[in-house]
C-alpha positions in Angstrom: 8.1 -7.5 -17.6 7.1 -4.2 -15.5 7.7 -4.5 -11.7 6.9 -2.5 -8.9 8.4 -2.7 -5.3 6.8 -0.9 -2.7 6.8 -1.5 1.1 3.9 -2.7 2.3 1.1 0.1 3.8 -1.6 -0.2 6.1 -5.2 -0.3 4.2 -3.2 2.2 1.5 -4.9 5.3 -0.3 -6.0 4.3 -4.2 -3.1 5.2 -5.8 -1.3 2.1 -4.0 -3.8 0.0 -6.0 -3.6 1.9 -9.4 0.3 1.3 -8.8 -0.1 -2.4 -8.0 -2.7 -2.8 -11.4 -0.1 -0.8 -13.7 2.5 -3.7 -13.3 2.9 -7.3 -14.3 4.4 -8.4 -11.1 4.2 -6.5 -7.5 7.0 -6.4 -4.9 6.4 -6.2 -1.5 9.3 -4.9 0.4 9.3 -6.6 3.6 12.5 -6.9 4.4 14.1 -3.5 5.0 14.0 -1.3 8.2 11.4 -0.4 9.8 10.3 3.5 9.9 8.0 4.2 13.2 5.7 7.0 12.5 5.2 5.9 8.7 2.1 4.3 6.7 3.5 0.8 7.6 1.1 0.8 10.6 -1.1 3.6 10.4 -3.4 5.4 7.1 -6.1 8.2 7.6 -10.1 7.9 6.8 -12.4 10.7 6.4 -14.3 11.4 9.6 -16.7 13.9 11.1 -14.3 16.3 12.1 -11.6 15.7 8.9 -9.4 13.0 8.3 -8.2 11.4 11.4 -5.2 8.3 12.0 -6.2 5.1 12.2 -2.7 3.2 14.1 -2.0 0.0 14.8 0.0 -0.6 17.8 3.4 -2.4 17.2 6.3 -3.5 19.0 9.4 -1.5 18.0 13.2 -2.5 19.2 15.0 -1.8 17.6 16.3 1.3 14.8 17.6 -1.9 12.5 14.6 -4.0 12.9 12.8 -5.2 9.9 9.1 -4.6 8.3 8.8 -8.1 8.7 9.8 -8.7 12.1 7.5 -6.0 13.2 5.2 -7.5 15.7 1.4 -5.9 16.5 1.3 -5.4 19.9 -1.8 -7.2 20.8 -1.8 -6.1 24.3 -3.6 -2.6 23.5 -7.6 -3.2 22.5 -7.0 -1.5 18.9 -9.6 -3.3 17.0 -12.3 -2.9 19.0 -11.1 1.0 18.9 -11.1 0.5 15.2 -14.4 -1.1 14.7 -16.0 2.1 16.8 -14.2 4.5 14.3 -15.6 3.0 11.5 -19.1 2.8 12.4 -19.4 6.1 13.4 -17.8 7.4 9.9 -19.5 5.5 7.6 -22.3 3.4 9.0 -24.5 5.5 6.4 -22.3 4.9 3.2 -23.9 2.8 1.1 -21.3 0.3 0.6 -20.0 0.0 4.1 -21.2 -3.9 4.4 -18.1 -4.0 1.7 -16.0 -2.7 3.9 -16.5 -4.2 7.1 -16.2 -8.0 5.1 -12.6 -6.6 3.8 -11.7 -5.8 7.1 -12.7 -9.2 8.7 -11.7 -9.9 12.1 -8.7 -7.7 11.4 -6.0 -10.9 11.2 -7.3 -11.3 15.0 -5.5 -14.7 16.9 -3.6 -15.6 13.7 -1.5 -12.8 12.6 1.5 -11.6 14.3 3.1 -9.3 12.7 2.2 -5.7 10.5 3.9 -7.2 7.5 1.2 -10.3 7.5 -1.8 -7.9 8.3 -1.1 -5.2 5.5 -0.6 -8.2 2.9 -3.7 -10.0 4.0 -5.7 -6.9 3.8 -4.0 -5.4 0.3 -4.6 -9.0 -1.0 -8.4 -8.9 0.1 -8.7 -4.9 -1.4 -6.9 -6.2 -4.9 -9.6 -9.3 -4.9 -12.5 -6.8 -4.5 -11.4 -4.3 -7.3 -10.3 -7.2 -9.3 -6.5 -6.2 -9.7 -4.6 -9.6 -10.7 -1.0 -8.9 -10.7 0.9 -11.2 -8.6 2.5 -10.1 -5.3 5.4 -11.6 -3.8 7.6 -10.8 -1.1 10.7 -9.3 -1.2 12.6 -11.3 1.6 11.8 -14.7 -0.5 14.8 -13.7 -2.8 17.6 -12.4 0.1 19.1 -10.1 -2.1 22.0 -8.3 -0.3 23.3 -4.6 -0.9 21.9 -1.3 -0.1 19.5 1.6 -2.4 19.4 1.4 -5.5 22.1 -1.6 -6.0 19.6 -4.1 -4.0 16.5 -2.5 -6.5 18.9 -3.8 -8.9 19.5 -6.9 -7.8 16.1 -7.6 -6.4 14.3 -6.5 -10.1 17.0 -8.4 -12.3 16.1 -11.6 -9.8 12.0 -11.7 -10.9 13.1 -11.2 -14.5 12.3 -7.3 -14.6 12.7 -5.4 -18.0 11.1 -2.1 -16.7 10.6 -0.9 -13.1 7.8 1.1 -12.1 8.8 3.8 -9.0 6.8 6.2 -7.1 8.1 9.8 -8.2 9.1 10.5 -4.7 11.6 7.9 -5.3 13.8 11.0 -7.9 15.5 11.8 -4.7 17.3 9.4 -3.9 17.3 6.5 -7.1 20.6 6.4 -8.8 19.2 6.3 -12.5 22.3 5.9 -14.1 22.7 2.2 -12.5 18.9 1.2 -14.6 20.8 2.2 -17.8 23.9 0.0 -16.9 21.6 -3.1 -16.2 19.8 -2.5 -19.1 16.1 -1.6 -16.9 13.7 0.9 -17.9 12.8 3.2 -15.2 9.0 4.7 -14.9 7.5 7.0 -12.2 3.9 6.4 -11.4 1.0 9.1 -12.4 -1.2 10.1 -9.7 -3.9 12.1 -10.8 -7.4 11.2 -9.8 -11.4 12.1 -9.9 -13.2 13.5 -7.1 -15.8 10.8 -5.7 -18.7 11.0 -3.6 -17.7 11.4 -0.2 -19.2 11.8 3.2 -18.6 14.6 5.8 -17.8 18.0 3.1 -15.1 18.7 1.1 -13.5 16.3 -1.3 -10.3 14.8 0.9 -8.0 12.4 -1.0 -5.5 11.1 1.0 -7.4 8.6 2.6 -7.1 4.8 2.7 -8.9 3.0 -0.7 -11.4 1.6 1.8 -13.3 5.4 1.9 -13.6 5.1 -1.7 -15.1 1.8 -1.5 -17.2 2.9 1.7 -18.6 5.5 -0.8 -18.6 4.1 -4.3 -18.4 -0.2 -4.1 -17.9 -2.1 -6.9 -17.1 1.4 -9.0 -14.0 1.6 -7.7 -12.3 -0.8 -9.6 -13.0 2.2 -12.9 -12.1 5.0 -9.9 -8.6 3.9 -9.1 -6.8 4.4 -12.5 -4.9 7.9 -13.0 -5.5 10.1 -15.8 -2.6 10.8 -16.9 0.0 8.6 -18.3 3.6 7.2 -16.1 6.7 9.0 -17.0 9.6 7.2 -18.6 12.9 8.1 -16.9 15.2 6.3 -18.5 14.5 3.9 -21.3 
């Protein structure tokens, strides 16, 4: 079975939901530190004037705190901010009824935390491009240790033959320990088509939701790369 694990992202670019279609079973991992200033709470759309942030506010205490104790802070206005930026970006895409219904009310009165949000919306965005792999938390399995000895443990508890990394990920993996437990290791292609886009030149690295602002019920043929996942160690 081919796993990925990935902590969760706020309405992610498309190559989150190529990763999460190229897999038989999706990890989300909730249940390691927090990183302020990251895509955990935040993801850029294609404005006007360029790409710009969108950020949701959250409550940060602590250096050791957890993705999933991550609180929004409610307190600050943010969706209403939010809904504002999105009308005036893409009120005249053609598919931007798609994107507003995605959104919903934003997890507003019943969601307390980033963790809940992201997965509520990435579930929503894998509905729409009809992506069925499962997703599952990672803090359902309390696996102990630290880098690549808790991917270890965490893939060998969902019954993993081959795991599926971002490349990124070359850094800091320690391949050697897949070989030991008998895993495959993969790094994820990400190598897309330009799409029409508003507001000039083609930009990217922008959530999925531009894509499907822009494109609709195409996107579910727009999200796969070209070019096939390299195999690391077999």
């Amino acid at each position: 079975m081919r796993v990925g694990i990935i902590q969760s992202s706020f309405i992610p670019w498309r190559g989150y939901f190529d990763f999460i279609a190229s897999v038989d079973m999706f990890v989300c991992y909730d249940d390691v530190q927090y990183s302020k200033g990251s895509w955990r709470n935040r993801n850029r759309i294609k404005c006007q004037d360029g790409a710009r942030w969108l950020t949701v506010p959250v409550r940060h205490k602590s250096l050791k705190q957890l993705i999933i104790e991550t609180e929004i802070d409610d307190e600050k206005h943010w969706r209403e901010s939010h809904a504002a930026i999105w009308h005036t970006s893409y009120a005249d895409a053609p598919f931007f009824n798609d994107v507003l219904k995605l959104l919903g009310d934003m997890g507003n009165g019943k969601i307390r935390t980033i963790s809940q949000l992201n997965i509520q919306l990435i579930r929503s965005i894998c509905a729409y491009l009809d992506i069925q792999t499962p997703l599952i938390l990672s803090s359902e399995f309390k696996v102990k240790g630290r880098r690549t000895g808790r991917l270890i443990d965490l893939l060998r508890a969902v019954g993993a033959t081959t795991y599926l990394s971002g490349p990124s990920a070359d850094n800091y993996l320690e391949k050697d320990k897949f070989k030991e437990a008998g895993i495959r290791l993969e790094y994820k292609s990400y190598d897309y088509d330009p799409y029409p886009q508003l507001w000039g030149p083609f930009e990217g690295a922008v959530s999925v939701l531009d894509m499907i602002a822009n494109c609709g019920p195409q996107s579910k043929t727009l999200i796969r790369s070209k070019n096939s996942d390299l195999v690391v160690v077999t």
